[in-house]
N, C-alpha and C positions, 0 to 999 in steps of 0.2 A: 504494500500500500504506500505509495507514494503520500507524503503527509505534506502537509502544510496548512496555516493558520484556522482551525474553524470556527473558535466564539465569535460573537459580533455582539453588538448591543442589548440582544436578546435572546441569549442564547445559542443556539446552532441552527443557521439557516442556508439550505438554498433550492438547486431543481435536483428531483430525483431522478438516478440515477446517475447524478455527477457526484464527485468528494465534495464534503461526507455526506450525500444523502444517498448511502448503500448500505443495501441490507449486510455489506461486511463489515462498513465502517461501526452498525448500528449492533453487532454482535460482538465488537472488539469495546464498544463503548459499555455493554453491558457488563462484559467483564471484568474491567477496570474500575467501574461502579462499586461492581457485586464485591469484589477483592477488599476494597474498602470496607465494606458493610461488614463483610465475613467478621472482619477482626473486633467487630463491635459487638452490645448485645443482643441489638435489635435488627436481626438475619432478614427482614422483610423490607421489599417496595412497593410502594402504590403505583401505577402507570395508569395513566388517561391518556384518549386520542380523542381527534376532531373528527369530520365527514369526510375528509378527503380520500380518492380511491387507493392511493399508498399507504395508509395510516396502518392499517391492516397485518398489509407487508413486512410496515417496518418495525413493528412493534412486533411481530413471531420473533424478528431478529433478533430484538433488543432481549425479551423474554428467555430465550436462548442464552446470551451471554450470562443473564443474570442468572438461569439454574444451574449452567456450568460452575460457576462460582460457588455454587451452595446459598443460595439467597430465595426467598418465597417472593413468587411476585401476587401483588394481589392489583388482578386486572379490573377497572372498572369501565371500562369500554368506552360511550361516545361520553363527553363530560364537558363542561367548563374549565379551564384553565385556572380560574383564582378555587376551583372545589378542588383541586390536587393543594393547592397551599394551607384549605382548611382542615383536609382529611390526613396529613400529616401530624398535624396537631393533635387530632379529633383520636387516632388510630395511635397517636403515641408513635410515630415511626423518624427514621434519619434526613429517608428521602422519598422525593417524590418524582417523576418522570409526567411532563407532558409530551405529546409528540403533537405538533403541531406546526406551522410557519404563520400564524395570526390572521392578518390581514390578507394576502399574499394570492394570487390564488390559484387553484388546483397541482399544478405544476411543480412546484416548491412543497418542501415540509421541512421537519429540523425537529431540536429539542431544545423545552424547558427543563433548567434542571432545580427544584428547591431541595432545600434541606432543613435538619429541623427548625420547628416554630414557622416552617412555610415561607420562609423566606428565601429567595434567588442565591444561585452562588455566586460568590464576590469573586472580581476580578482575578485575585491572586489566585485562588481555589480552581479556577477556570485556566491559569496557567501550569499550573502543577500538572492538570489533569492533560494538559497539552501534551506534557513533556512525558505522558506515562503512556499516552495513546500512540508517541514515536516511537515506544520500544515493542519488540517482537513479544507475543502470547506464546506459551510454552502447554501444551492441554493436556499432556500426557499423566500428572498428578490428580486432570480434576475429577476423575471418575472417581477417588476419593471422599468427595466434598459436594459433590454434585445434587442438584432437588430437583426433583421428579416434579415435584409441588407449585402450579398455577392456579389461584384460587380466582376464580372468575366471578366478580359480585358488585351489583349495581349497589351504587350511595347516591344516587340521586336525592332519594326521600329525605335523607338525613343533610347532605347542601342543603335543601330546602327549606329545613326548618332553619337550619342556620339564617340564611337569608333573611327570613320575617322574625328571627329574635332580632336583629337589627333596630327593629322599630319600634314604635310606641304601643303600649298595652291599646287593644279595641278599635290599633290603625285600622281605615280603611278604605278602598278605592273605588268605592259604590256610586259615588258622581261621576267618578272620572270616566270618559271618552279615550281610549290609548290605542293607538297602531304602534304594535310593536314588527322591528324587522330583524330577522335572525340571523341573517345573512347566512341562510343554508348550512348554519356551521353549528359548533357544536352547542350553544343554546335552545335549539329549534325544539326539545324537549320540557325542557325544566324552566325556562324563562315562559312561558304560555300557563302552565302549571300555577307558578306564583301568582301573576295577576290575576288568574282566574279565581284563584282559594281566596287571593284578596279581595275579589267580587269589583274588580273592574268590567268595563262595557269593552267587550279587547278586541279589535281587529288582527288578525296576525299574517303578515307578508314574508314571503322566504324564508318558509322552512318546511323544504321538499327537498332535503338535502339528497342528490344521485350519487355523491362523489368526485362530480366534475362543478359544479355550480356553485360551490364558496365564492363566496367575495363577487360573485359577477354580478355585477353593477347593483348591485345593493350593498347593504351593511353599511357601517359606518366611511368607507371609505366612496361611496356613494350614495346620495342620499335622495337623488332625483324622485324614486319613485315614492320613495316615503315624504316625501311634500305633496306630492299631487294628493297622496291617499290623505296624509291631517287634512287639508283642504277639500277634499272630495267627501270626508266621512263627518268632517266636521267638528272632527275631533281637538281633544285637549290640548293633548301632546306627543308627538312621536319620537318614537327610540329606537335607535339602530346603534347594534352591538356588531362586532366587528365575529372572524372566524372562529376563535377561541374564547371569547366572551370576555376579555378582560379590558375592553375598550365600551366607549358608547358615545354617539355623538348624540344631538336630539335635535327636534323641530318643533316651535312654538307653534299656535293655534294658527297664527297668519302666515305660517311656512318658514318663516327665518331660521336659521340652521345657529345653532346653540352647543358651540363646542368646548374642548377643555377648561381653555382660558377663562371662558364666562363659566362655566361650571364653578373655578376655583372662584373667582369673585363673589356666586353665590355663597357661596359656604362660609367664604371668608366672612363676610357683610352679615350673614342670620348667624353665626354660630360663634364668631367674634370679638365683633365690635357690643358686644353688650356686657363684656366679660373686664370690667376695670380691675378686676385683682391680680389679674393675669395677661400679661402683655405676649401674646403669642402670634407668632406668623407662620407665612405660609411658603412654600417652595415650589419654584416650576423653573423652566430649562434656559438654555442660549434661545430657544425659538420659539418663547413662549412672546406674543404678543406686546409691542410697546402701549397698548391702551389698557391691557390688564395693568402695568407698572402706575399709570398715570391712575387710574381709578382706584388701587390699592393703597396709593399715597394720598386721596382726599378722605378715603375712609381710616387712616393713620395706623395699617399694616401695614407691619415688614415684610417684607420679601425676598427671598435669597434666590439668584440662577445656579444651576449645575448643568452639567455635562448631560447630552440629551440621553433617557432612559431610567426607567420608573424603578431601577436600583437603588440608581444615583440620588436620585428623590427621594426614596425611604431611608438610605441612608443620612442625609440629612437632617431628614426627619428626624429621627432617632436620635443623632447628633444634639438637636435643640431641644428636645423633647416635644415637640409640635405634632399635629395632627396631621393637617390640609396641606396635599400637593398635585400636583397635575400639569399632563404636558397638553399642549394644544388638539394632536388628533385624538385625546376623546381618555388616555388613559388617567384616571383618576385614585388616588390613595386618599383613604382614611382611615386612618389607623387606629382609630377607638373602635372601629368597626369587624376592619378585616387586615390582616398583615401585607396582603397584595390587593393589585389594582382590581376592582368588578365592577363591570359594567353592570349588571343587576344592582348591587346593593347600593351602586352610585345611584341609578336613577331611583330609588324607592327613596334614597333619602332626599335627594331634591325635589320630590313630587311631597315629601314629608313638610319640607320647607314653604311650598305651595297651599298645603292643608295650613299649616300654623300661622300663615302672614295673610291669608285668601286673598293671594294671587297668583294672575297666571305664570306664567314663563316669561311671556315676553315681558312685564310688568316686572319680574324679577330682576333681570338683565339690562334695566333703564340707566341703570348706575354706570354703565362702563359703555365707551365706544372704540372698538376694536379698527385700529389701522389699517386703512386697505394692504393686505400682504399676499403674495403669490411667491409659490415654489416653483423653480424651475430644477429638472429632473435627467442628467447629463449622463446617459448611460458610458463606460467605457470595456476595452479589455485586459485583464490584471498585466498582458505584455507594456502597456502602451499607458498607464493610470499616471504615470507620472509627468509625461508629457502633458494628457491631456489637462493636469491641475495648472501647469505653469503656463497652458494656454488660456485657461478658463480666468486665473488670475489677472494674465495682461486685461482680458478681455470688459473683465467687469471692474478695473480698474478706469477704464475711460467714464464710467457715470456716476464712481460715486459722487464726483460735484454734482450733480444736479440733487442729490436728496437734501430735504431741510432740514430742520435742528431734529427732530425725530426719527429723520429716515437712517435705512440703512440694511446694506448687503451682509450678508453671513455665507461663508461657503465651509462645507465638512462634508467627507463622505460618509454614506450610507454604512450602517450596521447590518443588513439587511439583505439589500440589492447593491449590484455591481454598478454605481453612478454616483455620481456627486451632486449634493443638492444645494439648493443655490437661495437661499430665502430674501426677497426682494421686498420692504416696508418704508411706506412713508402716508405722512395725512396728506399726499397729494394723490390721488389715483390715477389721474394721467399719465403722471412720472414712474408709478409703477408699471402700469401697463405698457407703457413707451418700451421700461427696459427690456419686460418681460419676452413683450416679442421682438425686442434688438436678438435676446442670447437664445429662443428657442429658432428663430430661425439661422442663425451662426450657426446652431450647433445642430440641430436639423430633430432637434427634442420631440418626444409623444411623450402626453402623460402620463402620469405613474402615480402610484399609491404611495401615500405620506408612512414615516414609523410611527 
């Protein structure tokens, strides 16, 4: 196996059947997992998958490494992403396995990896494991050590109750009008379920997962059809959760599209600004919105940026002992809540916010005006990535004079995908879109999915 670098911002991503997204890679990962685990007390992992049609695949592999090892895997099949962080906890275990690629779609998978108290592994930990994934497996000892033992057993029911301990005694969603969209991924189940026990009025769009239809053109990364439906059904509010459910953008009653940034504003604004004994803030990224900054410094929170990804942000978190953080596309932490990001438990508590202020969404969101901002999306090849950053750089070097006291260019590549993203803001919008389409046609760009 030819190696080279596979974490990225979230974990292990990319197209199956390229490194690492093979059923060898994903059998040599197991075993270096399992090896670990062996030597602890707790000889078990939980594994959850999305819809995708490789998840399957690559999870026999994974499963594989880990009984070679001597480790019990306890499979819980299609799942949410932040219910592998809970049932860690929940189950008392080390680790936990998602196989997923998020947003991304059909094409791509990867791995989440948490460990105990459900929390992601940190950078360092991600390197170690790098350095163990380059050396050769020897299997001739494991028949030794080796478990027979897959225990194959849905937790849905018990995410679920978690979920609605969340909220307030006798919550309930019996006025509410909600289109929810599933984006054919792995919510399509258990997100329908919630609102309904809560006795919402639930329209529910895309979630007829085949295997090939994650992420196509719905979910949080598209949200066209879930505005036509609020406006069509007339509904309250709509929520689009991304493939693995740890994301959620939303759309007010009038269709405005209602994403991280203004999410963390709300939370920040009802949860608090009421709280004088305790001066606490909130954290979100290099790409988190300059009108989120301006509208958190009239309501007199702090706010710290970090490095993009919802690690980076918990740790922080942590860090300050603070709650509230979130990055723009939609991924959301509260940590009084849940240790990782959910798209579920986020939108219940902002619908919560909604019940206790009686307003809507858009009335919530009055407080903050978000800067017209656009991504441009620079795919490259790993031969050629370095050229094309020192091209990218001359290139958007010629406009940063035109942005005003506000504006401004960010370039970083992707954790994710093979491109570099380019984030273009300023209170002028012209200026934005002038540049935007200077560099997509320079660079001959088609749009792509935000992390």
């Amino acid at each position: 196996m030819n190696f080279e670098k596979c974490f990225g911002t979230d974990g292990i991503r990319g197209r199956v059947g390229k490194f690492p997204i093979t059923p060898e890679f994903f059998l040599k990962f197991g075993v270096i997992i399992g090896q670990l685990l062996f030597k602890s007390s707790c000889k078990k992992v939980v594994v959850g998958i999305d819809t995708r049609i490789s998840s399957c695949m690559l999870e026999s592999a994974l499963n594989s490494g880990f009984s070679s090892a001597g480790v019990i895997v306890i499979s819980v099949g299609i799942i949410p992403t932040p219910a592998i962080g809970y049932l860690i906890k929940l189950l008392k275990l080390e680790v936990g396995i998602m196989i997923s690629a998020s947003h991304n779609l059909f094409r791509d998978n990867g791995i989440k990896l948490f460990l105990k108290d459900g929390i992601k592994a940190s950078v360092i930990l991600e390197k170690k494991l790098e350095k163990e994934l380059k050396k050769p497996i020897s299997y001739l000892n494991m028949v030794h050590v080796a478990s027979k033992e897959i225990i194959y057993c849905a937790h849905d029911a018990k995410y679920i109750k978690f979920c609605k301990s969340t909220l307030s005694r006798n919550f309930s969603l019996k006025r509410f009008k909600i289109v929810l969209d599933c984006a054919n991924g792995s919510t399509y189940k258990v997100a329908p379920r919630i609102f309904r026990d809560l006795k919402a009025n639930l329209i529910v769009i895309f979630a007829s997962p085949n295997g090939y239809n994650i992420n196509k053109r719905c979910g949080s990364t598209d949200i066209s059809n879930l505005k036509k439906m609020v406006l069509f059904e007339q509904a309250d509010i709509g929520l689009a959760f991304d493939g693995d459910g740890d994301r959620v953008i939303m759309v007010d009653h009038l269709g405005n599209k209602v994403d991280g940034d203004q999410i963390l504003y709300i939370l920040a604004k009802f949860n608090l600004c009421h709280e004088a004994s305790k001066k606490e803030g909130v954290v979100g990224t290099v790409m988190s919105n300059n009108g989120l900054l301006i509208a958190l410094k009239e309501l007199n929170v702090p706010f710290i940026k970090v490095d993009v990804g919802d690690k980076n942000i918990i740790k922080k978190l942590k860090e300050k002992k603070w709650r509230f953080g979130a990055e723009s596309s939609g991924h959301v932490i509260i940590l009084n809540k849940s240790s990782v990001c959910d798209g579920i438990i986020t939108s219940l508590q902002v619908i919560e916010i909604m019940i206790k202020t009686n307003m809507n969404l858009y009335q919530l969101c009055s407080g903050i005006i978000l800067l017209p901002q656009k991504i441009v999306n620079i795919c490259f090849d790993k031969a050629n990535s370095s050229i094309k950053y020192k091209k990218i750089k001359v290139e958007i070097s010629k406009y940063k004079n035109m942005l005003g006291r506000f504006g401004r260019m960010f370039i970083r590549r992707s954790g994710t995908e093979l491109c570099f993203r380019i984030m273009i803001e300023d209170r002028n919008y012209s200026i934005v879109q002038f540049i935007f389409s200077k560099l997509t046609m320079i660079f001959n760009c088609k749009s792509s999915v935000l992390e």
